[in-house]
N, C-alpha and C positions, 0 to 999 in steps of 0.2 A: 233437350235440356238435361245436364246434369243431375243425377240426385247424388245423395248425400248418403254411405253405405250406414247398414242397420248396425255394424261391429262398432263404425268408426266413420269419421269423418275425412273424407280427402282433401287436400287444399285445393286441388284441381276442381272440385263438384260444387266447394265454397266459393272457388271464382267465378266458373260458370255460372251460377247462380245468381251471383250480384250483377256481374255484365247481364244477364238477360233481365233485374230487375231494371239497371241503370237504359239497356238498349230498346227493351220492348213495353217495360214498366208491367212486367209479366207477373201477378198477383199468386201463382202457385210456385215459383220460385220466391217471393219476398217472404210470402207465408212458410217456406223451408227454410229461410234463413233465420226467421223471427222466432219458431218452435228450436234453433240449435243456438240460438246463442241470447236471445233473452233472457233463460236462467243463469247464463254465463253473466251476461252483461248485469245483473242482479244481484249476484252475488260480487263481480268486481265490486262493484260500486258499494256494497252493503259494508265491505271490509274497512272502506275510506271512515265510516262513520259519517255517511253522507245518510242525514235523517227520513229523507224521500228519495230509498233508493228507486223503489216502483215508479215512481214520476220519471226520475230521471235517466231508468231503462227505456221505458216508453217513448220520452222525447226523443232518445238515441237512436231507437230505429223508426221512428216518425223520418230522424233526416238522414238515416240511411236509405228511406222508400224515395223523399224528395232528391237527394244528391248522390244516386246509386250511379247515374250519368257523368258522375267528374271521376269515379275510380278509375283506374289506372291501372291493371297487371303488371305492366311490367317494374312499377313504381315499390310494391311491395303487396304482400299477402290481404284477400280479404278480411282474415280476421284482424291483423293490427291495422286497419284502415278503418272499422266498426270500433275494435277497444279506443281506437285515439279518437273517434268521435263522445264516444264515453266519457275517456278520459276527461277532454275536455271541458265535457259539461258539468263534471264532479269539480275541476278546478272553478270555472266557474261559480255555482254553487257554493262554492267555498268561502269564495271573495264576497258576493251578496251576503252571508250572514257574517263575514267578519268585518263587514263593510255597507251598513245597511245605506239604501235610499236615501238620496238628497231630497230632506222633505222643506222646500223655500215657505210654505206656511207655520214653521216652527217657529213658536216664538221667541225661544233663542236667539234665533236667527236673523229676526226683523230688527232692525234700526231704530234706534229710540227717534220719537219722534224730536222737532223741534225745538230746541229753548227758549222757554217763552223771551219775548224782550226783555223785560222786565231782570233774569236772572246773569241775560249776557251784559245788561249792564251795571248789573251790581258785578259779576266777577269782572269787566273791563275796569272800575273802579278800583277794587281790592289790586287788581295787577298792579296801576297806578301808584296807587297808595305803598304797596311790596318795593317798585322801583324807585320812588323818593326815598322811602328808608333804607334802602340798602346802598344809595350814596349818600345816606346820614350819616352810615354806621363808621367809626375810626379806621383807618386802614388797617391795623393789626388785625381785627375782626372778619372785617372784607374780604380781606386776603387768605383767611384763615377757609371764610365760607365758601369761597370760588375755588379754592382749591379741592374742598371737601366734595361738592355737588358739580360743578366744568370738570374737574381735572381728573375725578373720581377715583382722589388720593385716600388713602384712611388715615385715619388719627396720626399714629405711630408714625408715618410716612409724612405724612406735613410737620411732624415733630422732629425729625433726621434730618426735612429739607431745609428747613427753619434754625435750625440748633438749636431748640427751644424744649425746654420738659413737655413730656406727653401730657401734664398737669395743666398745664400754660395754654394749649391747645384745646386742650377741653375747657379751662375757664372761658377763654376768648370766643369757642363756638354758642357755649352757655348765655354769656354776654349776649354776643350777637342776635338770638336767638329769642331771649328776652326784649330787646329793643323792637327787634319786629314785630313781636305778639302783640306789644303793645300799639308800637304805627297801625297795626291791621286793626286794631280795636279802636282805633282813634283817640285813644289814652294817648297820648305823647310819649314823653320817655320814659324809660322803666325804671325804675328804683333800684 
């Protein structure tokens, strides 16, 4: 087995190392890798502003012991094969607190219940009552109002399309506007 020199670290000693974690699941080589790169991997991570760097050094070579089997030499060096499991984990992490838990007991989140009968036919009514008066209403008004809310003209623009003062366009929405209030009150026409 590889060690790891007292000066300096080899990359050769670093691969060796994880291939015999990944090959034999050899505990005195994981334990060499975990004393040489967990304050590494601790401080990467601490730089991120990643607020459980310690947690998520410790995960990191949790699945460097479990996945020390899928490394690859010839794919690239041990040590970026451990930083990108890091890496990863800090990107993760990242996403979790910018992006918390779908929590489906929120009450936000729940569907109002029901309308009682009762209030779906009171507003089936008022719709009722809105669609007689709005083929009450004169066509100048009508036309004025379908354009306003279908057509989703403004004032000004129904005023250009019309040739009509922008004055005339708002008395006629005014108008119109009043008639309803009143059909929906059941008052009849409006004064």
């Amino acid at each position: 087995m590889a060690r790891i020199d007292d000066d300096g670290d080899t990359e050769a000693g670093l691969t060796a190392l994880l291939v015999a974690v990944g090959t034999n699941g050899d505990v005195e080589a994981f334990e060499a890798l975990f004393r040489h790169f967990a304050p590494r991997i601790k401080a990467y991570l601490s730089r991120g502003g990643a607020a459980s760097a310690d947690e998520l050094m410790q995960e990191a070579m949790l699945i460097v012991w479990r996945r020390a089997a899928l490394y690859d030499p010839a794919k690239g060096s041990a040590a970026a094969w451990i930083f990108a499991i890091a890496r990863n984990l800090r990107i993760d992490a990242y996403r979790r607190e910018k992006r918390p838990e779908f929590d489906p007991s929120d009450p936000a989140l729940v569907p109002d219940g029901e309308e009682p009968a009762d209030m779906r036919l009171a507003a089936s009514e008022d719709a009722e009552r809105l669609k007689l008066a709005l083929t009450q209403l004169p066509p100048d008004q009508a036309d004025v109002l379908n354009r306003s809310f279908f057509s989703d003209q403004s004032q000004s623009e129904i005023a250009a399309e019309l040739k009509v003062p922008l004055g005339t366009v708002k008395s006629r929405m005014r108008l119109a506007f009043a008639k309803l209030k009143a059909a929906l009150r059941g008052t009849g026409e409006a004064s």
